[in-house]
C-alpha positions as CSV (number, residue, x, y, z in Angstrom):
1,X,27.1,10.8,2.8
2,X,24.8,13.7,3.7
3,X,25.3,17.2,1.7
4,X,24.5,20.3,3.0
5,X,21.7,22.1,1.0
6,X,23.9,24.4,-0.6
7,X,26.0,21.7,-2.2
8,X,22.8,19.9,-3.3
9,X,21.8,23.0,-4.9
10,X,25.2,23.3,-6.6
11,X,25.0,19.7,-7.8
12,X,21.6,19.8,-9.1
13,X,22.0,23.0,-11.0
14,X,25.4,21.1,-12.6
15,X,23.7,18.5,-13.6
16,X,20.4,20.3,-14.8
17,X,23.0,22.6,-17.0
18,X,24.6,19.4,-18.5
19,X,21.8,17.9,-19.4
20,X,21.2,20.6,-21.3
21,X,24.8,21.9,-23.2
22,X,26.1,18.3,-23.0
23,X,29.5,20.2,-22.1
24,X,31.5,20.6,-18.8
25,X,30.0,23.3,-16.1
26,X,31.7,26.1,-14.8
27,X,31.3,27.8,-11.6
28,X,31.2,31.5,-14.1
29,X,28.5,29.4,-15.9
30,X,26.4,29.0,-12.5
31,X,26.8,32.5,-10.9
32,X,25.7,33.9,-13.9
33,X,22.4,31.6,-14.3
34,X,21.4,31.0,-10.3
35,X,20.6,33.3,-8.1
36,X,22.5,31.2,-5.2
37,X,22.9,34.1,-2.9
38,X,26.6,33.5,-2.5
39,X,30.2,34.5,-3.9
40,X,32.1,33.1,-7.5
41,X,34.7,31.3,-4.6
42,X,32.0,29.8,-2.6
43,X,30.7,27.9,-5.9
44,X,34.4,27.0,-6.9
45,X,35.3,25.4,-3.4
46,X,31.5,23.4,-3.2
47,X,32.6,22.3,-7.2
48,X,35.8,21.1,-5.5
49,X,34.7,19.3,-2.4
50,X,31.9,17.8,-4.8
51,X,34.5,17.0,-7.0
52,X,36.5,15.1,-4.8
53,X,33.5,13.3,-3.1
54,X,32.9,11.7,-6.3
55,X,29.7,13.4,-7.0
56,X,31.3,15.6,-9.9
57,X,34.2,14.5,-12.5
58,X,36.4,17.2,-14.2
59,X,38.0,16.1,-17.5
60,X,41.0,18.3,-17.1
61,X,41.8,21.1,-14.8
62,X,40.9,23.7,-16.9
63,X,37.4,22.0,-17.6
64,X,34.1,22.7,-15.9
65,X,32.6,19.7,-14.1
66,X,30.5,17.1,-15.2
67,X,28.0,14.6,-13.3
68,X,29.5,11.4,-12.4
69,X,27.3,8.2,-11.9
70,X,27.7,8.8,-7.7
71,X,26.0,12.5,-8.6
72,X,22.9,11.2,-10.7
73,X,22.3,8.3,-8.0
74,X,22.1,11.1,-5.6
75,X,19.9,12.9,-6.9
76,X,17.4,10.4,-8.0
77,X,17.3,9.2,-4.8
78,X,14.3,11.0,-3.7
79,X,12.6,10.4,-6.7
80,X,12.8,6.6,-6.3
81,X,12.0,6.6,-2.8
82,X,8.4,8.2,-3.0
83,X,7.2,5.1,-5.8
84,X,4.0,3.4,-5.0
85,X,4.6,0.3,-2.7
86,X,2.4,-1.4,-4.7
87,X,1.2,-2.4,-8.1
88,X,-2.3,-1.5,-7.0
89,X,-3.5,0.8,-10.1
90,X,-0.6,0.3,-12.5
91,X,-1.7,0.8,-15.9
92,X,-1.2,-3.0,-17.6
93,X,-2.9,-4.4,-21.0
94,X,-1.0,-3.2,-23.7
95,X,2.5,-2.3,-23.7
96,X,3.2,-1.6,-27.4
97,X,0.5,1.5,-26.4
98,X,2.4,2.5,-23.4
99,X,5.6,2.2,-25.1
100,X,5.1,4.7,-27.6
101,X,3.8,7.1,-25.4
102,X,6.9,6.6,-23.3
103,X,8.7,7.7,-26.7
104,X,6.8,10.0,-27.0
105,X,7.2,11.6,-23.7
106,X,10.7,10.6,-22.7
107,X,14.2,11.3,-24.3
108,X,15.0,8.4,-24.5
109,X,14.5,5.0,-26.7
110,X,11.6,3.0,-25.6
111,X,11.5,-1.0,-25.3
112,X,8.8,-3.5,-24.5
113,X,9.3,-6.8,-23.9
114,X,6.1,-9.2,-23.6
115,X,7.4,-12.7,-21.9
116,X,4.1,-14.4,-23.3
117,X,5.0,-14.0,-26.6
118,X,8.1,-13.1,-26.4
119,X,7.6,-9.7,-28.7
120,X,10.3,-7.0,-28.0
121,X,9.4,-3.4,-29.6
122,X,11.9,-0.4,-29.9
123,X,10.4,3.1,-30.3
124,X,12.0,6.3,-30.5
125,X,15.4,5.6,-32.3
126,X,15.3,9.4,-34.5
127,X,15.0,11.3,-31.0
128,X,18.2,9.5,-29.6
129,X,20.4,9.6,-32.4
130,X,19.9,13.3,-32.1
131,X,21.5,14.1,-29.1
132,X,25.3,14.8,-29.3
133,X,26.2,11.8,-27.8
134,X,25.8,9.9,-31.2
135,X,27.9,12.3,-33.5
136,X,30.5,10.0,-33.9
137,X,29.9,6.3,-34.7
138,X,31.7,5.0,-32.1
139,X,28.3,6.2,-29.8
140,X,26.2,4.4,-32.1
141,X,28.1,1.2,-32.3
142,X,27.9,1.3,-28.2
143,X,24.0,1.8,-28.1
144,X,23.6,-1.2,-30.5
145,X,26.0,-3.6,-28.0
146,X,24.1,-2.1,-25.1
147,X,20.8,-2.9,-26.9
148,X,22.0,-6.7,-27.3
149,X,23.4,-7.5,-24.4
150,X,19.8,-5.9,-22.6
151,X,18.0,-8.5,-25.4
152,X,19.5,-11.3,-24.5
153,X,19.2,-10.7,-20.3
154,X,15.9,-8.9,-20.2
155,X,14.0,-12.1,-18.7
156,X,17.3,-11.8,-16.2
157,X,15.8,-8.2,-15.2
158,X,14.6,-8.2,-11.4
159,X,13.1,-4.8,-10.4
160,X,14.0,-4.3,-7.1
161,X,10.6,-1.9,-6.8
162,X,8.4,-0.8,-9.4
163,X,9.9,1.2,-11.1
164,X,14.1,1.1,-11.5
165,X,16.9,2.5,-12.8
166,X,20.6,1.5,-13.8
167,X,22.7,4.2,-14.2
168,X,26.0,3.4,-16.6
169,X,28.1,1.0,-14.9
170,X,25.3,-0.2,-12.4
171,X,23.8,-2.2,-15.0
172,X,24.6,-5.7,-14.3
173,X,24.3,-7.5,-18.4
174,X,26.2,-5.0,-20.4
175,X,29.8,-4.2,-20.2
176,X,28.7,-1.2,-22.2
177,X,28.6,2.1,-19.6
178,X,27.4,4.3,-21.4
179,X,23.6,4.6,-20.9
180,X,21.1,4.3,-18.3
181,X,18.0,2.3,-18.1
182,X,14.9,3.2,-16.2
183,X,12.3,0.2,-15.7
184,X,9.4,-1.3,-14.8
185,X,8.7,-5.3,-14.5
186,X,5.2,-5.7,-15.2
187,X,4.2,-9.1,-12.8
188,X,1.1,-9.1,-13.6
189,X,-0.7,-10.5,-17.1
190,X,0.6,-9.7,-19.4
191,X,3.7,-10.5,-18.0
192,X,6.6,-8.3,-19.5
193,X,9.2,-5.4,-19.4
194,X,9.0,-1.7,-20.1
195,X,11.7,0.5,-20.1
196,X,13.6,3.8,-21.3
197,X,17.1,3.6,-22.4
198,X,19.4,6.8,-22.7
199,X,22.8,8.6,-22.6
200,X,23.8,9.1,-18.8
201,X,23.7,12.3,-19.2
202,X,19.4,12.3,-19.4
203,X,16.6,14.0,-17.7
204,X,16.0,11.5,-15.0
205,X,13.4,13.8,-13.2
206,X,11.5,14.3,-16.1
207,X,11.8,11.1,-17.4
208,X,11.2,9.3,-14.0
209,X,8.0,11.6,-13.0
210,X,6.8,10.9,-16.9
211,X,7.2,7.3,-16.4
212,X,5.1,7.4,-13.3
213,X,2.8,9.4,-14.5
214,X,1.7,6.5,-17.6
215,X,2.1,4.1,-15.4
216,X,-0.3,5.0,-12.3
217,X,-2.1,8.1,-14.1
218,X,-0.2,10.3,-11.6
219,X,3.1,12.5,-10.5
């Protein structure tokens, strides 16, 4: 489905706000920090018709909105698209190196996974316990199933260009929807995985154009 770019705008700015306050949006919330150049009731009816295209969920009527998996998947659409075609300078040798700087970088947890040797390296675990997400325990038991089930399929992952994403239910080994995944499949020696794992509710344009930028040395 095609939006018009005045619903995009609306979208993005909902998401780029929750990524932020980690709480439902409001349409006072976004007249009051966008300059959209249109009324309080314009923003309330787009809210609405993204609402009920699926892009936007409202817990209860007299919530803001919140991005659904359909709104993120829209929006990193474009990002996805414009990849390189081809492996052709990839940054490869070693991943524990890259990883870290991906921890660095990225909110997220970082994992490598070296098929040769079969070596699997986690980095970042203080900076995602910090976000609110993982206030109550029942987050972090969820991010430890998630983090098993991806151990034990990560030789199953297929990237489907070179760098890819899962986005909560998408992901195909966990029953866990939580948390997204973005990824790269390294083909070439040494043969591995290198990915960032996260809450849904992450900075996927930061995160992908970070990604991309260790990878091939540019945005």
């Amino acid at each position: 489905m095609t939006l018009s770019d005045r619903q995009e705008d609306i979208l993005e700015s909902v998401v780029e706000e929750y990524v932020k306050k980690a709480f439902p949006i409001s349409s006072q919330l976004l007249e009051e920090e966008y300059e959209f150049g249109f009324s309080l009731a314009t923003i309330r009816n787009e809210l609405q018709f993204l609402t009920e295209k699926g892009y936007l969920f409202q817990p209860h009527i007299s919530a803001g909105r919140v991005p659904t998996e359909k709104g993120y998947r829209f929006l990193v659409g474009d990002l996805l698209e414009e990849m390189p075609q081809s492996a052709e300078g990839m940054r490869i040798g070693d991943h524990f190196s890259l990883m870290q700087e991906l921890a660095e970088a990225c909110s997220g947890l970082a994992l490598s996974y070296t098929l040769r040797d079969h070596t699997l390296w986690k980095e970042g675990w203080e900076e995602i316990l910090q976000e609110p997400e993982f206030q109550e325990g029942n987050s972090i038991k969820s991010l430890t199933q998630f983090l098993r089930d991806m151990e034990d399929h990560i030789e199953d992952l297929k990237a489907e260009q070179l760098i890819s994403l899962y986005i909560g239910r998408e992901n195909p080994f966990s029953k866990v929807q939580d948390f997204s995944m973005i990824f790269s499949v390294f083909s070439t020696e040494p043969q591995g995985v290198v990915a960032i794992i996260g809450p849904k509710r992450m900075a996927y344009d930061k995160n992908i154009n970070t990604f991309k930028e260790l990878l091939y040395g540019k945005r």
